[in-house]
C-alpha positions as CSV (number, residue, x, y, z in Angstrom):
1,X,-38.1,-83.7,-92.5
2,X,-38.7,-80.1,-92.4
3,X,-37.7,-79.5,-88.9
4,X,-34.1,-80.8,-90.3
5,X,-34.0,-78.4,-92.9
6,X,-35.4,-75.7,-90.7
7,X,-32.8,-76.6,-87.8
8,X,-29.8,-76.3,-90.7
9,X,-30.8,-72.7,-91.7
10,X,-31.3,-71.6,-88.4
11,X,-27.7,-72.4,-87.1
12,X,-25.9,-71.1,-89.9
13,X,-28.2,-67.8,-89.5
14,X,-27.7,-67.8,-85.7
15,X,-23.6,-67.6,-86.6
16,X,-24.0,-65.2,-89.1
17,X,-26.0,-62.6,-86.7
18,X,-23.0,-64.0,-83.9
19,X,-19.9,-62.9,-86.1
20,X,-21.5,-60.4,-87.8
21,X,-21.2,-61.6,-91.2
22,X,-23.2,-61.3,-94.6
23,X,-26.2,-59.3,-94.2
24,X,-25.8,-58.9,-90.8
25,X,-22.2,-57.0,-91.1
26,X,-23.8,-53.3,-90.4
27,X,-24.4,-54.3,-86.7
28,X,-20.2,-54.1,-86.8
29,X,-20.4,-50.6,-86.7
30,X,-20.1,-48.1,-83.7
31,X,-24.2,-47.6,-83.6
32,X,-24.7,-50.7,-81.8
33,X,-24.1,-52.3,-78.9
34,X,-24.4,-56.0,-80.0
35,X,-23.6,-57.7,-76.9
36,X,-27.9,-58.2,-76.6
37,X,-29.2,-58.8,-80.4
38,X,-31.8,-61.1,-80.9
39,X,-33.0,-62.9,-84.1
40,X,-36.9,-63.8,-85.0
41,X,-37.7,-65.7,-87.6
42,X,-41.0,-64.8,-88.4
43,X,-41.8,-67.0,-91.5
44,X,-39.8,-69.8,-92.9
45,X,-41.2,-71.5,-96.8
46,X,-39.6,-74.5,-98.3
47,X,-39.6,-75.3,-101.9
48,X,-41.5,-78.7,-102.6
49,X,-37.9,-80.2,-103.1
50,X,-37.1,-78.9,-99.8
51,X,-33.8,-77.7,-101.5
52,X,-34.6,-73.9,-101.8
53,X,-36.5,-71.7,-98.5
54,X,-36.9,-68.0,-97.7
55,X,-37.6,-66.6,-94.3
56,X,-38.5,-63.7,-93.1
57,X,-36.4,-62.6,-90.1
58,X,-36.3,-59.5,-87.7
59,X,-33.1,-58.4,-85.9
60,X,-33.1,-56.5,-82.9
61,X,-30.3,-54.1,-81.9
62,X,-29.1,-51.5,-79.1
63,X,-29.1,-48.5,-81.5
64,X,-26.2,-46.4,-79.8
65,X,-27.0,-43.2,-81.8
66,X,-30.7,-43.6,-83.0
67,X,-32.0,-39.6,-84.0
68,X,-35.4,-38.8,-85.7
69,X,-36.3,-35.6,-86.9
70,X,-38.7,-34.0,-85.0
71,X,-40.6,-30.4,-85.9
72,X,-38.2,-30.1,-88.6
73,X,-35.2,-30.0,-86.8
74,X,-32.7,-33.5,-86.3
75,X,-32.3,-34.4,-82.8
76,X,-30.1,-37.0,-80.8
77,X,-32.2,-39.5,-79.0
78,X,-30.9,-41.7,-76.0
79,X,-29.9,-45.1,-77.2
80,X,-33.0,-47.4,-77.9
81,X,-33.7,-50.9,-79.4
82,X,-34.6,-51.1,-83.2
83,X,-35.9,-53.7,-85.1
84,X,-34.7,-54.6,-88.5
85,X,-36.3,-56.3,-91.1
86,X,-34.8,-59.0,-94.1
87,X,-35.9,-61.5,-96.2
88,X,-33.0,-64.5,-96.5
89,X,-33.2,-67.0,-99.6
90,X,-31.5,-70.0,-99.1
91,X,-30.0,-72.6,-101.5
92,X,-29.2,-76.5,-100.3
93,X,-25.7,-78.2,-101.3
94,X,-25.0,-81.0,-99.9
95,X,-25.5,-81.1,-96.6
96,X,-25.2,-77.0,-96.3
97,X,-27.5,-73.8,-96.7
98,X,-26.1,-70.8,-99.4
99,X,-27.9,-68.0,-97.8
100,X,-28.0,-64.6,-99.2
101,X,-30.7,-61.6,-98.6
102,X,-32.9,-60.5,-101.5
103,X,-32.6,-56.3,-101.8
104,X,-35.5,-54.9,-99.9
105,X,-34.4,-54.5,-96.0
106,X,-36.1,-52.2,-93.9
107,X,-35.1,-50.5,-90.7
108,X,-35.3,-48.4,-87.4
109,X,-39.1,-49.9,-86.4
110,X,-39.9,-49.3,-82.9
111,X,-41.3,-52.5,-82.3
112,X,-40.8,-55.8,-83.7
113,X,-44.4,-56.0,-84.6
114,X,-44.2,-53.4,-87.3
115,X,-41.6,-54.5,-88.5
116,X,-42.9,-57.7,-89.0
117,X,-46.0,-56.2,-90.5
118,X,-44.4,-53.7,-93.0
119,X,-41.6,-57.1,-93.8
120,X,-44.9,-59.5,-95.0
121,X,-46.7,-56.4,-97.1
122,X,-43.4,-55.9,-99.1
123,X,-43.0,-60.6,-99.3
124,X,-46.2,-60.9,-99.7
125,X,-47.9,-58.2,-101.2
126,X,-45.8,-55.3,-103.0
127,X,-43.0,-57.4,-104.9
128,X,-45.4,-58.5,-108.0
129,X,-46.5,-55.1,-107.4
130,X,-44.0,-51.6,-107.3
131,X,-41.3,-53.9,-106.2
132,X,-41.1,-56.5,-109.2
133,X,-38.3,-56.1,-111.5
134,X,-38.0,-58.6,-114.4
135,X,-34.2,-60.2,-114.4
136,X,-34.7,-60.6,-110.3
137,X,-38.1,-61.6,-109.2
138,X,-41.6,-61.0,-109.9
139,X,-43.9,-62.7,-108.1
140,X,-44.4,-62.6,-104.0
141,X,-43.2,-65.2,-101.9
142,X,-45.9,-67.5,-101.5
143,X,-46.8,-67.9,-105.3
144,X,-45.3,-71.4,-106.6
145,X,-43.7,-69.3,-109.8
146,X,-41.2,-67.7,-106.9
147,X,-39.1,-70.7,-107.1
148,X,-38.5,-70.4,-110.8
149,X,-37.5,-66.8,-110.2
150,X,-33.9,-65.5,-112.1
151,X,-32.9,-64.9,-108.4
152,X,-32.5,-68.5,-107.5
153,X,-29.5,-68.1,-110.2
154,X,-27.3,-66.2,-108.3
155,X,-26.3,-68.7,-106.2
């Protein structure tokens, strides 16, 4: 049963990242080449009604005009990969998955593992934490009060 629901949210994110929609509209822009981005879904939880889920993905991107400052001075690196970090809640109706990210994205890793690190200390540690905010959510995402959270009303 899970592996239905799981299948659902994975399309309809796989054709978000493809048409650049949603959450995933700043790869539109002129810093990236597209043409090889690649979606991980790192962690996927399901509600016990299997209606609500939130994942924690990583994109990766050609960033066209990635710069760092270095020795206090800004400078223009060659074009390199990126990984970006999101965390995507999803509402079922019907048959079909409402899917919208929750505020804290993170950007510009070097590799998709600390991404993915930095991603699951926010989810999992820091948003009952620094990150908790009262009319949004307050609790990480693996506590059962998550899915009673005011942000499952803005659907």
């Amino acid at each position: 049963m899970a592996t239905q629901h799981q299948n659902g949210v994975i399309i309809q994110l796989d054709s978000l990242l493809l048409n650049k929609e949603q959450f995933f509209y700043s790869y539109t822009g002129e810093y990236f080449d597209t043409s090889k981005t690649y979606l991980f879904i790192d962690t996927i939880l399901f509600d016990s009604s299997m209606s609500k889920c939130v994942l924690l993905i990583q994109v990766s991107a050609k960033n066209l005009k990635f710069s760092s400052m270095t020795a206090k001075k800004l400078e223009s690196i060659n074009p390199k990969i990126t990984f970006d970090g999101f965390c995507i809640i999803g509402k079922k109706n019907n048959s079909l998955w409402s899917l919208q990210d929750m505020k804290y994205h993170i950007g510009n890793y070097d590799s998709r593992e600390e991404c993915k690190i930095r991603l699951s200390e926010i989810y999992f540690e820091e948003l009952n934490g620094k990150f908790a905010e009262p009319n949004y959510c307050m609790f990480t995402i693996d506590d059962r009060r998550f899915w009673k959270e005011p942000i499952w009303g803005t659907f």
